[in-house]
C-alpha positions as CSV (number, residue, x, y, z in Angstrom):
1,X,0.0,0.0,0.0
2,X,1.1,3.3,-0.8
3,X,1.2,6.3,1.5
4,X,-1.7,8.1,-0.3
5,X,-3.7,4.5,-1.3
6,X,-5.8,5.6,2.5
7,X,-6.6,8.8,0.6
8,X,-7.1,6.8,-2.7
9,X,-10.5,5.8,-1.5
10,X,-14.5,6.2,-1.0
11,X,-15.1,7.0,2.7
12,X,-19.3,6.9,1.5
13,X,-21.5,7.3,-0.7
14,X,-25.0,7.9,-1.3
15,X,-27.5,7.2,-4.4
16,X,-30.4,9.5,-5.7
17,X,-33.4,8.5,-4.1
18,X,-35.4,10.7,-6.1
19,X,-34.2,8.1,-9.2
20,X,-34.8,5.0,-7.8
21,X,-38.8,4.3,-8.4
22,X,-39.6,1.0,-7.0
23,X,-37.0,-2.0,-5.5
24,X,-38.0,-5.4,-5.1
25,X,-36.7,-7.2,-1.6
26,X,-33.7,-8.7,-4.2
27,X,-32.7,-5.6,-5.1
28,X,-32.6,-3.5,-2.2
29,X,-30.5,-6.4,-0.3
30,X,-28.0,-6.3,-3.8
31,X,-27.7,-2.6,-3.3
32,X,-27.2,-2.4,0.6
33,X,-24.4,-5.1,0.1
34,X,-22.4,-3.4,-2.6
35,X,-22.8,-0.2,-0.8
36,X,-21.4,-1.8,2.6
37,X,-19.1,-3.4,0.7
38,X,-17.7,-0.2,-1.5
39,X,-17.1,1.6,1.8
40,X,-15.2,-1.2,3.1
41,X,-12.4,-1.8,0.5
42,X,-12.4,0.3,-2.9
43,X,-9.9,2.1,-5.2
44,X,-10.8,5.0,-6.2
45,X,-8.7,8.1,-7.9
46,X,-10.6,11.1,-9.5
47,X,-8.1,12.3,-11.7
48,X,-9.8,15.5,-12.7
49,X,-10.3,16.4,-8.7
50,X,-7.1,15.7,-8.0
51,X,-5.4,18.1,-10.7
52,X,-7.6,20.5,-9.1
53,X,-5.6,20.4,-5.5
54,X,-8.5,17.6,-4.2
55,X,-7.8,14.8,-2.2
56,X,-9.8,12.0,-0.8
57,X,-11.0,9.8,1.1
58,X,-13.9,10.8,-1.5
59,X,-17.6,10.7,-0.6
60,X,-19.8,10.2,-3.9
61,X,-23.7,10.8,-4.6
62,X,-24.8,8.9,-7.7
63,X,-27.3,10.2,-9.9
64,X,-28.6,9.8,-13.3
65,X,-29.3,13.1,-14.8
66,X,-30.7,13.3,-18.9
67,X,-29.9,9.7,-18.9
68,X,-26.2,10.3,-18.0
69,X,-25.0,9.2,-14.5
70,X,-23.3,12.2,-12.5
71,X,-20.5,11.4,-9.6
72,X,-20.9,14.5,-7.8
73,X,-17.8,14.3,-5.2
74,X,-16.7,15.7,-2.1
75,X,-13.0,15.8,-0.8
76,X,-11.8,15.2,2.8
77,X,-13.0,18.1,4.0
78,X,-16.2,18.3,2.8
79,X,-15.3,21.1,-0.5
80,X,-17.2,20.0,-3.5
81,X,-14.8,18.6,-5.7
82,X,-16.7,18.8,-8.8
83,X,-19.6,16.1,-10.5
84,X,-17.7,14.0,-13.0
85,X,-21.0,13.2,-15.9
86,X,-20.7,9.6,-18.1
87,X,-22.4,9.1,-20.7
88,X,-24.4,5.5,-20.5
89,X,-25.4,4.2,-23.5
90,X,-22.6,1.9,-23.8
91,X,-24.2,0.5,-21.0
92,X,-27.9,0.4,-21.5
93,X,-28.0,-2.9,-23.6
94,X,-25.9,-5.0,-20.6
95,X,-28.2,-3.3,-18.0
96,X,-31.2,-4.7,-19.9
97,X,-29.8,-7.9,-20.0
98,X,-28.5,-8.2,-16.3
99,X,-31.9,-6.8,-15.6
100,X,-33.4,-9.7,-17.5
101,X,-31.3,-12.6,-16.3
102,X,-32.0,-11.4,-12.9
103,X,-35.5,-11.9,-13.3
104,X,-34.9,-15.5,-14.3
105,X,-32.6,-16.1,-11.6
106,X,-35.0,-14.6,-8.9
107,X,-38.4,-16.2,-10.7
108,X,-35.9,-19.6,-10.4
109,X,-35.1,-19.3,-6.9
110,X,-38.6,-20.4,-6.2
111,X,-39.0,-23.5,-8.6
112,X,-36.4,-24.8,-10.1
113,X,-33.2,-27.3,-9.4
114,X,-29.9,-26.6,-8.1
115,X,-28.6,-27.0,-11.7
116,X,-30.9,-24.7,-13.5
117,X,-30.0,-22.1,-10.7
118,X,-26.2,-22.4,-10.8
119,X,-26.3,-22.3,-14.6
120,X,-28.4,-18.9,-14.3
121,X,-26.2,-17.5,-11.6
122,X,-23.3,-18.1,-13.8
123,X,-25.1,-16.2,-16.8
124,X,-25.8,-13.6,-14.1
125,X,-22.4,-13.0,-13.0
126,X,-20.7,-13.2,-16.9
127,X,-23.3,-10.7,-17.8
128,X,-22.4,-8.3,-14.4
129,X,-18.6,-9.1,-15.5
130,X,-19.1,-7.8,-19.0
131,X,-21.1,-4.6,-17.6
132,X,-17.9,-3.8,-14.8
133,X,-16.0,-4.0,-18.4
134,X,-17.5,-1.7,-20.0
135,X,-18.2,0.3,-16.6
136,X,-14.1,0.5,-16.8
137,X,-13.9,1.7,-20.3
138,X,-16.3,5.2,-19.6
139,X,-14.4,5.8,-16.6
140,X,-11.3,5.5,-18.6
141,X,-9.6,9.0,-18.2
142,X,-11.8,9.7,-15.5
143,X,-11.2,7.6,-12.2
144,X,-8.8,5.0,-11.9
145,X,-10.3,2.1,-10.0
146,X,-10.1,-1.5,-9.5
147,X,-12.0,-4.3,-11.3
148,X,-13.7,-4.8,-7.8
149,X,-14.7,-1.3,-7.1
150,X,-15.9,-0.9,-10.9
151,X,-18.3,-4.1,-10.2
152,X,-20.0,-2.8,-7.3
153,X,-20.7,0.4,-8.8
154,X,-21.6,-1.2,-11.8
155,X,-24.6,-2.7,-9.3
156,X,-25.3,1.1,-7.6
157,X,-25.6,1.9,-11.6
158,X,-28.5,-0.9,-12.1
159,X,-30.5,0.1,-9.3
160,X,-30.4,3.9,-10.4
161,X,-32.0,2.9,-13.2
162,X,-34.6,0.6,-11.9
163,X,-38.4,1.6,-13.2
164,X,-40.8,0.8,-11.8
């Protein structure tokens, strides 16, 4: 670890309820643990903030704004260090499919066999792979992160654009 990797980091973050129509019991508990679990251990470098004399640890608010999703980002102390905007329709076909395949998994938990479950969970988690992906490449330039970091907000980018 680095001496600024402490500083390199989201200390919390907070969605736009406002967004956020309707959650199913799935989605709330997929949202709460990618949350917990983004506070806990991230990378996270806001390379625009930090030219600008920022430092972290960073708390974000998420937001989708004219169907672009808006990091609006506080430093350490509390300054607003600016709202970073990324355009999302690179992402709006893999959200409709992890959307879709959740569904199935979820409708499966109640019916079908161990098998049929595992092989949808797999398709779930390729499909929330490719998303973090793509995820990385619009935040390219932007904010260095981790694969890890990039997944869970990959989730928090799902369940801002929940309908319901």
């Amino acid at each position: 670890m680095t001496p600024a990797a402490h500083l390199d980091r989201i200390a919390s973050i907070t969605l736009d309820e406002a967004t956020i129509l309707a959650r199913s019991e799935q989605v709330e508990s997929e949202r709460a643990v990618a949350l917990r679990d983004l506070v806990e251990a991230n990378s996270f470098i806001p390379l625009r903030a930090l030219e600008r004399g920022h430092h972290g640890p960073w708390a974000l608010h998420l937001s989708v704004i004219d169907g672009k999703l808006a990091i609006s980002l506080r430093d350490h102390v509390g300054e607003d260090a600016g709202t970073i905007g990324l355009g999302l329709a690179r992402l709006r076909r893999v959200i409709r499919e992890y959307f879709a395949i959740c569904d199935s998994y979820y409708k499966a938990l109640r019916k079908a066999t161990a098998a049929e479950i595992e092989t949808l969970d797999m398709a779930r988690r390729a499909i929330h792979d490719r998303g973090t992906r793509h995820l990385v490449e619009v935040l390219d330039g932007k904010i260095e992160t981790d694969f890890d970091t990039a997944r869970r907000l990959f989730t928090l980018v799902c369940v801002l654009h929940i309908k319901a």
